[in-house]
C-alpha positions in Angstrom: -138.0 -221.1 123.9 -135.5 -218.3 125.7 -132.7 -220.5 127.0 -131.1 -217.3 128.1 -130.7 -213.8 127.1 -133.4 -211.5 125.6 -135.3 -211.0 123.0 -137.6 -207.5 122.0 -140.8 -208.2 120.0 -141.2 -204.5 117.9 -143.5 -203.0 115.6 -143.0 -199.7 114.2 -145.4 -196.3 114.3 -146.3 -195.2 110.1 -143.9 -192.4 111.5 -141.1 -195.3 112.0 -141.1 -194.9 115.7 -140.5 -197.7 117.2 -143.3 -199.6 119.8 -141.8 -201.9 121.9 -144.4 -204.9 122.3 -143.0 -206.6 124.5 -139.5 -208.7 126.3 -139.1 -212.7 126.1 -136.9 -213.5 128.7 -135.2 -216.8 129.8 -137.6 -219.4 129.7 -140.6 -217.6 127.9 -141.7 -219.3 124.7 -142.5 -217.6 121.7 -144.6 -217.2 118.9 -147.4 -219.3 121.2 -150.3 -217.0 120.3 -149.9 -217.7 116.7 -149.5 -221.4 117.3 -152.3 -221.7 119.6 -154.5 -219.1 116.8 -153.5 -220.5 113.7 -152.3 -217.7 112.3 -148.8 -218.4 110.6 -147.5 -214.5 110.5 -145.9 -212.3 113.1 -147.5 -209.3 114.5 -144.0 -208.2 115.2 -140.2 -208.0 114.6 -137.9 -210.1 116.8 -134.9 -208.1 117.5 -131.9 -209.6 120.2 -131.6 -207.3 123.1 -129.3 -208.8 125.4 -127.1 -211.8 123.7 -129.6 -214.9 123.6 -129.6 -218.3 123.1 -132.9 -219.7 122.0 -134.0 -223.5 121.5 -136.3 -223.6 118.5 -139.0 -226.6 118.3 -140.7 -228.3 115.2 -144.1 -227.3 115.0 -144.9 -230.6 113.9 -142.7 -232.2 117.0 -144.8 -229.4 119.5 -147.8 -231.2 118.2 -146.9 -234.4 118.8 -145.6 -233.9 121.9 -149.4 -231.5 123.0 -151.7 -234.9 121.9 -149.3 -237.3 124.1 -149.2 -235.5 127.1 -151.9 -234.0 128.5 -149.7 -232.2 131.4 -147.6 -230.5 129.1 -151.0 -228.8 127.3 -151.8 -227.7 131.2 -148.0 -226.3 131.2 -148.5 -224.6 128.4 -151.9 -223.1 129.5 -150.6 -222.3 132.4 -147.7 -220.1 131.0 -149.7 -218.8 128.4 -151.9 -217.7 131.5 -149.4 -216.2 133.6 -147.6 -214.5 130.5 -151.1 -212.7 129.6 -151.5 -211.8 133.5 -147.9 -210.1 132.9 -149.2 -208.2 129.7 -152.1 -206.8 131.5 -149.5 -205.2 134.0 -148.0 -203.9 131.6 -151.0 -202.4 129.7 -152.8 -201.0 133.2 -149.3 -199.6 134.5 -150.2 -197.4 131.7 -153.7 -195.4 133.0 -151.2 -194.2 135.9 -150.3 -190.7 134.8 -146.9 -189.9 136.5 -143.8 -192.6 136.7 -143.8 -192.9 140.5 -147.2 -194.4 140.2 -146.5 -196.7 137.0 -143.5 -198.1 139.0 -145.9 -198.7 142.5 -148.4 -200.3 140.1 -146.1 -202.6 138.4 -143.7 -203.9 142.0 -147.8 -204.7 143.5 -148.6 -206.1 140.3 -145.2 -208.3 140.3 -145.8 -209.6 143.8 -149.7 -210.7 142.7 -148.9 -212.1 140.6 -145.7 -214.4 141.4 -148.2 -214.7 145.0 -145.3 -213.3 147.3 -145.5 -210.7 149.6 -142.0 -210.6 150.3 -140.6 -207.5 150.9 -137.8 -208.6 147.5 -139.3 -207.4 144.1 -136.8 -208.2 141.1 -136.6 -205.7 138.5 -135.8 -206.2 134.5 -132.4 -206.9 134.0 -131.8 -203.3 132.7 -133.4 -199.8 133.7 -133.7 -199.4 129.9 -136.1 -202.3 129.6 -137.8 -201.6 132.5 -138.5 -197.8 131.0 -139.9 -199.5 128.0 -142.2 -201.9 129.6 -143.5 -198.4 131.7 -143.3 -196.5 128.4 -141.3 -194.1 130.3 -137.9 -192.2 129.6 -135.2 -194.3 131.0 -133.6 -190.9 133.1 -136.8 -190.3 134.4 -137.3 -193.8 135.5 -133.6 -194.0 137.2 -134.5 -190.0 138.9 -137.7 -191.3 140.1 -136.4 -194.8 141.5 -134.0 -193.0 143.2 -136.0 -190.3 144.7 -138.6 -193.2 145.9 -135.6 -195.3 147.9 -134.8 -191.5 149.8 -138.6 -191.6 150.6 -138.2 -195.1 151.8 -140.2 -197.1 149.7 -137.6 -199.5 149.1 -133.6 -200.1 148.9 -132.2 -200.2 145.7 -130.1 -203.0 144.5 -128.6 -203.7 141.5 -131.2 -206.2 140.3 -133.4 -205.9 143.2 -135.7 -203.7 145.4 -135.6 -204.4 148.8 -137.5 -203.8 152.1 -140.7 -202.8 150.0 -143.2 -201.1 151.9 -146.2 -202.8 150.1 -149.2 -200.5 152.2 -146.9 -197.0 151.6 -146.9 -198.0 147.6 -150.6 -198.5 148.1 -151.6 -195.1 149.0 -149.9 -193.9 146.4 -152.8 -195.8 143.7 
């Protein structure tokens, strides 16, 4: 489990580009697909991307603790839920064509699912990260974020977008 910090699961292309699979933030638990599958071998390379601490757990202690307590299976079924619904944002920010429409697709997609509809999104802790989730250019993220705020859209703050017009993003998908 993230205590704090980052971590970047990576793969690499047969041309040695690297694929960014995906962030485990503070709090996420990892590897729980190949616990939960059986299968005892990484899909990917764990890399640090902002300094983490991380709290590893026996296997055989995880186990233990699963067929004693019946509400930390539904925890874990519950993250392991919510972390898949955040993958599939990820992966269908992707059939958007241009940036402006990845970034409207992911701040509705964020607000779904954490069931707000405030008008507060929080971003990724870096523009950099956030490019890579979007598989955009980082510049092109920061140009477009900023040309969207002039358009009124949303304020920028440093971690934050505020004052998100929710039914303006939605015309533009």
């Amino acid at each position: 489990m993230v205590v704090s910090g980052i971590l970047k699961a990576v793969s690499y292309s047969r041309d040695g580009e690297e694929l960014c699979n995906a962030y485990f933030e503070e709090e996420d638990v990892f590897p729980e697909f190949l616990y939960l599958t059986g299968n005892r071998h990484y899909t990917y390379l764990l890399y640090v991307e902002k300094r983490a601490e991380v709290l590893w757990i026996s296997i055989f202690l995880l186990e233990e603790m699963l067929s004693a307590d019946a509400g930390l299976v539904s925890a874990l079924l519950y993250y392991v839920s919510q972390r898949g619904l955040k993958n599939q944002l990820y992966l269908n920010c992707l059939n958007y064509q241009t940036v402006r429409e990845r970034i409207a697709y992911w701040i509705m997609g964020v607000r779904k699912i954490e069931a707000r509809q405030e008008q507060e999104v929080h971003m990724p802790l870096s523009q950099r990260i956030f490019a890579n989730m979007l598989h955009v250019n980082r510049s092109s993220l920061n140009q477009e974020l900023k040309q969207m705020e002039r358009d009124g859209y949303f304020r920028l703050d440093k971690e934050r977008l505020l004052h998100v017009e929710g039914e303006r993003l939605k015309e533009l998908l």
